[in-house]
N, C-alpha and C positions, 0 to 999 in steps of 0.2 A: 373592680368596683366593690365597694364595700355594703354585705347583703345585710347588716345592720341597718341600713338608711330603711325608712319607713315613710312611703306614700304621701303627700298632703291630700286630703285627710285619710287617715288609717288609724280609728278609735283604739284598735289591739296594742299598738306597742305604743303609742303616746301613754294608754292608761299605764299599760306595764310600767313604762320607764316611770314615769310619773308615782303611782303605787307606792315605788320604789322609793323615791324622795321622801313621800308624804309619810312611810312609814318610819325611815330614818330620824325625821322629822317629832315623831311623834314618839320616840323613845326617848328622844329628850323634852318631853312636855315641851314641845311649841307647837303641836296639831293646828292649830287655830290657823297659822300662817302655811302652812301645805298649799301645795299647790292644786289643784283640784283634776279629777279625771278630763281628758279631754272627752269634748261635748260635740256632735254636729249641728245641732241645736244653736249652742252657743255660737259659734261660727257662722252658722247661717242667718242668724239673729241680726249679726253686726252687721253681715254683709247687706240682709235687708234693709235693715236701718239706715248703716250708712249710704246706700245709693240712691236710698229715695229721699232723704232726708237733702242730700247735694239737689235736687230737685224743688224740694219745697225752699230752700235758701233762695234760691233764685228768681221762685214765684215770690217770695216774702220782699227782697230785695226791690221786685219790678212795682211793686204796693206802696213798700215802703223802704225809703233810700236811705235807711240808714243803717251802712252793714255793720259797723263799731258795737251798735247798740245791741243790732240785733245778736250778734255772739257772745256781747254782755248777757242779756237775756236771757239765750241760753244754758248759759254756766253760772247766772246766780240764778236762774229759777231751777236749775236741775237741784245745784245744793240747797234752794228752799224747800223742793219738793223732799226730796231726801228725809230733810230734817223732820217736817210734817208727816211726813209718814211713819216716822220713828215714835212719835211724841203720838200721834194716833194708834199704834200698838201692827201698825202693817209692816212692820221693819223689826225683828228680833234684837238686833244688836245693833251702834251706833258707837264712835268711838268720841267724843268731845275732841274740838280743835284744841290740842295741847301744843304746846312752843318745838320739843322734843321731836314731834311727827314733823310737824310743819317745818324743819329744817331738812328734813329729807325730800317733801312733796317742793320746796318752795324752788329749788330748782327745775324743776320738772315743770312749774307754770311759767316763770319765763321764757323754758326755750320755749314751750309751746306760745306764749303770745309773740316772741321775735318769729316762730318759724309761720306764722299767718302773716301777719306783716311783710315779712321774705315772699311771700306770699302772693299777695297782693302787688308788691312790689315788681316781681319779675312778670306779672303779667301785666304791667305796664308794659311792658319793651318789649316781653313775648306772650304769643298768643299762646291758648291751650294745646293745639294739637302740638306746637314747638316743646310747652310745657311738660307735656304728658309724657316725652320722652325721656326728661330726665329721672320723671318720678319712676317711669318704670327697669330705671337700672338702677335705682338704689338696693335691689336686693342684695345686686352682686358687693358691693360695700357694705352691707348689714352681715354679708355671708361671715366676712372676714372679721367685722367687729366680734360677734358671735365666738368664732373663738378665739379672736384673743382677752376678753373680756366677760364670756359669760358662759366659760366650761361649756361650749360646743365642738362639735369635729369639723374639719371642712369639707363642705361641700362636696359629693362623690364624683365621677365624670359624670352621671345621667344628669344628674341637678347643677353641675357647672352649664351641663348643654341647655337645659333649660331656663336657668337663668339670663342665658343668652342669648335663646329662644325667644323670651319676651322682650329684649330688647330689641331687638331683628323686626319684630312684631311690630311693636310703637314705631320704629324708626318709619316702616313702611305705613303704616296708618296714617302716620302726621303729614309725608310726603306727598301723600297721594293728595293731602289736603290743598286747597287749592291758596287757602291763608296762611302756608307753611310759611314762618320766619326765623332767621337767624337775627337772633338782638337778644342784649342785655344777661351777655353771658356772666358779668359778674354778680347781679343779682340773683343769678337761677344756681349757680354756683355755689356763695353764700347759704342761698334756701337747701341747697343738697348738701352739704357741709352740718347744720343747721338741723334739719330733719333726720336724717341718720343718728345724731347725736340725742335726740329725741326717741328715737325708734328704741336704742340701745338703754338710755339710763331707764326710762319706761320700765323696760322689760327688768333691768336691775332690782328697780323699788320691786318689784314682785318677786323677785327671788329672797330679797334682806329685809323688808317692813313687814313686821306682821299684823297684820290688819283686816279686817270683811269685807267682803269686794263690796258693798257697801258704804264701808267706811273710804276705801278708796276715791270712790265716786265721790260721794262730798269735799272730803279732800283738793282733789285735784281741779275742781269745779270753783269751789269758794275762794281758793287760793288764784287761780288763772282770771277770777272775775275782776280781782281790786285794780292791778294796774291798767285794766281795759276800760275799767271804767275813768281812770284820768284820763285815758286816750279818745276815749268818748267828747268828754267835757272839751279836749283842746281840735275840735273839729267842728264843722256847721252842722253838723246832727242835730244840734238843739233845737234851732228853727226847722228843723224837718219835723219834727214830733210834738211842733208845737203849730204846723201848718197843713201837714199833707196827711195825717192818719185818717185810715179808713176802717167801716168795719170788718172787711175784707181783709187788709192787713194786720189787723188785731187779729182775728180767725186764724191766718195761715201760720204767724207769728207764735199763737199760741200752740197749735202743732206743730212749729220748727222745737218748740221747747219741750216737748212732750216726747219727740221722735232722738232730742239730744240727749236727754235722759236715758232712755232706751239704748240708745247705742254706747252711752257712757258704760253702764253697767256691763252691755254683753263685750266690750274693749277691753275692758279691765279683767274681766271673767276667761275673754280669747286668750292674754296676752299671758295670763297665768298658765295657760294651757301648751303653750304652743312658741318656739323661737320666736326670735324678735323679726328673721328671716323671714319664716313662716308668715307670720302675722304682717307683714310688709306687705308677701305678695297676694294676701288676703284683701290688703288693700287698697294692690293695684287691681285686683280684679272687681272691685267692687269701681272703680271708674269705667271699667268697661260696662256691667248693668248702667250705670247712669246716661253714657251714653246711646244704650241702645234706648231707654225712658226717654232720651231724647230725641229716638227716630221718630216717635211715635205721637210724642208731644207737640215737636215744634220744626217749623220749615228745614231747617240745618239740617241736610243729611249726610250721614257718609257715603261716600262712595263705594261701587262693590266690590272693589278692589279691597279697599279702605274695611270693609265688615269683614273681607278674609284674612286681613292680617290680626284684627282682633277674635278672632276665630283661631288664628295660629297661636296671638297671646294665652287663651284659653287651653289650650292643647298643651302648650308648655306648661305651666301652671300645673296643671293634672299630673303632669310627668315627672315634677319638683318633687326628691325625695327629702324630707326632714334630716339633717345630721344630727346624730344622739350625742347623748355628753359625754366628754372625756372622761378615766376614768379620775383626773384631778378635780372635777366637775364639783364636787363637796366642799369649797372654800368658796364656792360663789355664791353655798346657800348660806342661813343662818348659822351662826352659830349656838 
């Protein structure tokens, strides 16, 4: 097993390897786009955000039924806020929507608006716990993109077991579920296809665009909002918003946008940090926090069967060593 591989998380060699980039980096005047030290902070930021955040969607949703909007919402308020705070002086730097960027990000908002729709779509025909099994073996396909695509190594044995591990984990959590379904494999297929491809060029724009993780955020936010909002417009959301708002759902609403912000930022920030791998199973773990906010919230419970497999998911997870970069790894950065 190769004793290179480094822990998720282990700040020492992420920074090193890292360091290492950012100074290469920085001999050729491009500092600006370095990639930054890894942070647990940062990690734990997103994993916050994101799990409780899956939580307020759900309350916003059960208020107000219009989820199109609501994801509108939060990807033009995030780049509104962005912007505002820029032009208020709480933001250092801010890069203008130029054509030049926006051809880099503008792929990056499509997949992400098809892979929500793939989305939505497969959990028509399958339920979540069915769900959650796919999500949680895409590492092992992000392992693989990683290197062929983004100057990584593969995966060592400890981190193949573990990638494994958590599939093993999901499989038995969902089964135990008593709503386990098999349906709508081409959908959930599609959306795995689909999201890997997302996970991967993601990780790409931070290694080639150089930009403020700021600038990112807006980016990827204002751009992902235009065609949602045509998607908006060709659904009955409008008489939703023009019949059932509350001040309740305006409230939770306004903290689904405030908590997407937050996580936009600390995503951008992780993903600069950390494989595309890494940061995947970052965020299968943060499904599992959501669902335990679920034990606690709402009648649904897992079973205790069902809590030790995601106890095992967790366990694995811990065990996932990072693969470092190859040493060809320098063509993937900037030039």
């Amino acid at each position: 097993e190769r004793g290179s591989h480094s822990k998720l998380p282990s700040s020492g060699s992420f920074s090193a390897e890292y360091r290492a980039r950012a100074s290469a980096v920085s001999m050729s005047g491009r500092s600006a786009g370095a990639p930054a030290a890894f942070s647990p902070y940062i990690i734990g930021g997103y994993m916050l955000c994101s799990a409780t955040l899956l939580v307020v969607n759900k309350y916003t949703v059960h208020h107000l039924p219009a989820p199109s909007f609501i994801l509108f919402a939060q990807l033009f308020g995030t780049a509104l806020g962005v912007k505002s705070a820029f032009l208020l002086g709480f933001i250092e730097k801010l890069e203008p929507i130029e054509l030049q960027t926006s051809k880099a990000f503008a792929p990056a908002a499509l997949i992400f608006v098809a892979t929500i729709l793939l989305n939505m779509k497969s959990l028509e025909y399958a339920n979540v716990e069915t769900f959650m099994v796919f999500r949680f073996s895409t590492p092992l396909a992000i392992s693989i993109a990683d290197f062929a695509f983004l100057g990584r190594q593969l995966p060592s044995r400890r981190s193949w077991a573990a990638l494994i591990g958590l599939c093993i984990g999901a499989l038995g959590y969902a089964t135990t579920d008593a709503a386990f379904e098999v349906k709508g494999y081409l959908f959930c297929l599609a959306w795995y296809l689909v999201f890997c491809l997302d996970q991967v060029y993601l990780k790409h724009i931070c290694n080639t665009v150089k930009l403020p993780n700021w600038s990112k955020v807006y980016y990827s936010n204002f751009l992902a909002a235009i065609p949602l909002l045509f998607i908006g417009v060709g659904t009955a959301e409008l008489e939703v918003l023009t019949t059932q708002v509350t001040p309740t759902g305006v409230m939770s609403l306004s903290l689904s946008v405030l908590l997407g912000a937050a996580m936009s930022y600390f995503a951008w920030a992780a993903r600069s940090t950390v494989s595309a791998t890494s940061f995947t199973i970052v965020g299968n773990m943060c499904k599992i926090l959501t669902i335990v906010i679920n034990v606690f919230l709402w009648d649904k419970h897992a079973s205790a069967t069902g809590i030790v497999c995601l106890l095992g998911c967790l366990g694995a997870a811990y065990f996932y060593q990072q693969a470092p970069l190859r040493e060809d790894a320098a063509k993937y950065l900037p030039k």
